[in-house]
C-alpha positions as semicolon CSV with decimal commas, in nm:
position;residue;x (nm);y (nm);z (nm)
1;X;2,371;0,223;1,442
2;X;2,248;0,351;1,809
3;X;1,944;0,079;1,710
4;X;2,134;-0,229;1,663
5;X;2,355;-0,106;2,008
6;X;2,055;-0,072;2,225
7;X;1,955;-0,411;2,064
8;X;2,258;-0,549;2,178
9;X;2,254;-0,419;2,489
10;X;1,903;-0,485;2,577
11;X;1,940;-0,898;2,476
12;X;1,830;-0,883;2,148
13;X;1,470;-0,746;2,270
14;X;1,368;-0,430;2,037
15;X;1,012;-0,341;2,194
16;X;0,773;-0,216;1,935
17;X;0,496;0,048;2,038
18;X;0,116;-0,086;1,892
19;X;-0,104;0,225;1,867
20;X;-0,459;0,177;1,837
21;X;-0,759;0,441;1,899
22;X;-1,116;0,233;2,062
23;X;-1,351;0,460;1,917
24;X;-1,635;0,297;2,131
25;X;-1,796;-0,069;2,143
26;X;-1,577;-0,294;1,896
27;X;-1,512;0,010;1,653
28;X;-1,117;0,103;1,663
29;X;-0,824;0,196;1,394
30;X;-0,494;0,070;1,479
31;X;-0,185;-0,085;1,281
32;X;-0,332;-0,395;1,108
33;X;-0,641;-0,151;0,983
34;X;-0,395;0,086;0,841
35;X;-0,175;-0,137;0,691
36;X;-0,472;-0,272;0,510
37;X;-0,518;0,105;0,323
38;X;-0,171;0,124;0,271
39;X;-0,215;-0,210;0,075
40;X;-0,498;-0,111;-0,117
41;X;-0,335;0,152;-0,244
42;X;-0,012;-0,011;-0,315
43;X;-0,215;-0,282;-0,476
44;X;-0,547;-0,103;-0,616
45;X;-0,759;-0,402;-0,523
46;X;-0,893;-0,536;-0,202
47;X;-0,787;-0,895;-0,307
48;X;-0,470;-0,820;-0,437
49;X;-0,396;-0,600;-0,104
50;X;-0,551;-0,933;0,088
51;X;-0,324;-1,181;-0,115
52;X;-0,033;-0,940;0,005
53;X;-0,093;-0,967;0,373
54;X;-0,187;-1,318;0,400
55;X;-0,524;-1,284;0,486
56;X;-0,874;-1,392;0,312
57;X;-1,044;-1,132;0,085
58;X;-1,346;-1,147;0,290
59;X;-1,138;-1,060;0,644
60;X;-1,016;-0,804;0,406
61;X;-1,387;-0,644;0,283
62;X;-1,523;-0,724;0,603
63;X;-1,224;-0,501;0,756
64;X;-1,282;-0,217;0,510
65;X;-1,637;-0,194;0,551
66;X;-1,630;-0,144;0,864
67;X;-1,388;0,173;0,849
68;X;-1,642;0,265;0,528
69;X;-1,893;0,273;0,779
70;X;-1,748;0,420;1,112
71;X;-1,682;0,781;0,932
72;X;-1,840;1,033;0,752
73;X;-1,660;0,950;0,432
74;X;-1,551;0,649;0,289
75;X;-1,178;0,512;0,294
76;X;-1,170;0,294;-0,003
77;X;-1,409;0,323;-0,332
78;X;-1,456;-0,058;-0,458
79;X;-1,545;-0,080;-0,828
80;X;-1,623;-0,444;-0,908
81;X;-1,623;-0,549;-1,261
82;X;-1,292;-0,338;-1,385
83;X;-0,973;-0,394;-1,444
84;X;-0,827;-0,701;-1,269
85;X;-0,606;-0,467;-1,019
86;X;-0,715;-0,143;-1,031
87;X;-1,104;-0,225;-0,895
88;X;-1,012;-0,039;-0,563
89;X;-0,897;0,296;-0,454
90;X;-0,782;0,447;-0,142
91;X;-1,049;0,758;-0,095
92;X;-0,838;1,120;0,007
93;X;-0,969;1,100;0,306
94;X;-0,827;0,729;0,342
95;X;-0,515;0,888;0,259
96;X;-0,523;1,121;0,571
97;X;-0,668;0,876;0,827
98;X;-0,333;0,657;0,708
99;X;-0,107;0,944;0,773
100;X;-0,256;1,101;1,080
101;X;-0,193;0,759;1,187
102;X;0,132;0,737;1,083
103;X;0,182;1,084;1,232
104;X;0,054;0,972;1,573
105;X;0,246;0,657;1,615
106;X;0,602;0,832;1,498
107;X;0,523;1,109;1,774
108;X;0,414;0,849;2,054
109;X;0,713;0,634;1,930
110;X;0,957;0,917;2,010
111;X;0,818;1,040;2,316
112;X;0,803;0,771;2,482
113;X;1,096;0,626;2,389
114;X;1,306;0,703;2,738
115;X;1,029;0,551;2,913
116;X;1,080;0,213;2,696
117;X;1,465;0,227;2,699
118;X;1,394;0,260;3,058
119;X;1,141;-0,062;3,110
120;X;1,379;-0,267;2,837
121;X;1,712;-0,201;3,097
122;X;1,472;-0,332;3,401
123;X;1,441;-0,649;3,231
124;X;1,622;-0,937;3,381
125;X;1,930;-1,041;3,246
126;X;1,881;-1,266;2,942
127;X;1,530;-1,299;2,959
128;X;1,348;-1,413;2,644
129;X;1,006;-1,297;2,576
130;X;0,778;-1,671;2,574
131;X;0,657;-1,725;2,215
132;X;0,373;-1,543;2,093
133;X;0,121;-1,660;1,836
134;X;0,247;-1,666;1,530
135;X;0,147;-1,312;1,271
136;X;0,223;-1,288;0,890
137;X;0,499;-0,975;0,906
138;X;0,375;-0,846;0,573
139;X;0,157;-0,608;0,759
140;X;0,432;-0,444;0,934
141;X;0,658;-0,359;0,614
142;X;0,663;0,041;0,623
143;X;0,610;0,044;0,302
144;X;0,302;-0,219;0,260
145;X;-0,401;-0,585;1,168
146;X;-0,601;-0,488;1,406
């Protein structure tokens, strides 16, 4: 209820906090990413998980071999050639990255969340943010970019 008040309050605007981590040159984990896993293992296949978020399977490989290759261990086992739908799996440690990051963006959410309140109020009356590009919203579901 104290959400759709501050909503109210603040115009309509509800600011939403993006958390990514640049882990050096182009290499960095942030919502679109981990939304990705979280599809994958909703789905249990990299196309189905693709199909889901609006995006090509190859964007959607392409995506998860580059997290396959930036750690130690891998974040999603592919198995071509099985079961239409289960040919992918979320690895364990996929599983922690997701909820470290999950972890990390709830605790940056809340602490800074006086600080926001505080920037929302400066706003001018009735101001309207412009219009932004345009972005599928399957990839912000809680339970389903970078």
């Amino acid at each position: 209820m104290e959400g759709k008040r501050a909503q109210r309050a603040s115009g309509g605007i509800v600011p939403r906090l993006f958390l990514r981590f640049e882990l050096g040159g182009d290499d960095r984990i942030g919502p679109g990413k981990i939304a990705l896993l979280e599809a994958v293992e909703r789905e249990r296949s990299i196309s189905a998980a693709a199909r889901a978020m609006g995006m090509s399977y190859r964007r959607a490989w392409l995506l998860i071999d580059t997290m396959n290759r930036m750690f130690r261990e891998p974040v999603v086992l592919a198995r071509p050639g099985r079961v239409a739908g289960r040919s992918a799996e979320v690895t364990p440690f996929g599983a922690r990255l997701v909820a470290a990051y999950r972890d990390a963006e709830a605790k940056a959410a809340r602490a800074s969340s006086r600080l926001v309140a505080e920037i929302v109020a400066a706003l001018k009356p009735g101001y309207r943010a412009p219009p932004g590009r345009k972005r599928s919203t399957a990839w912000r579901l809680k339970s389903s970019r970078t």
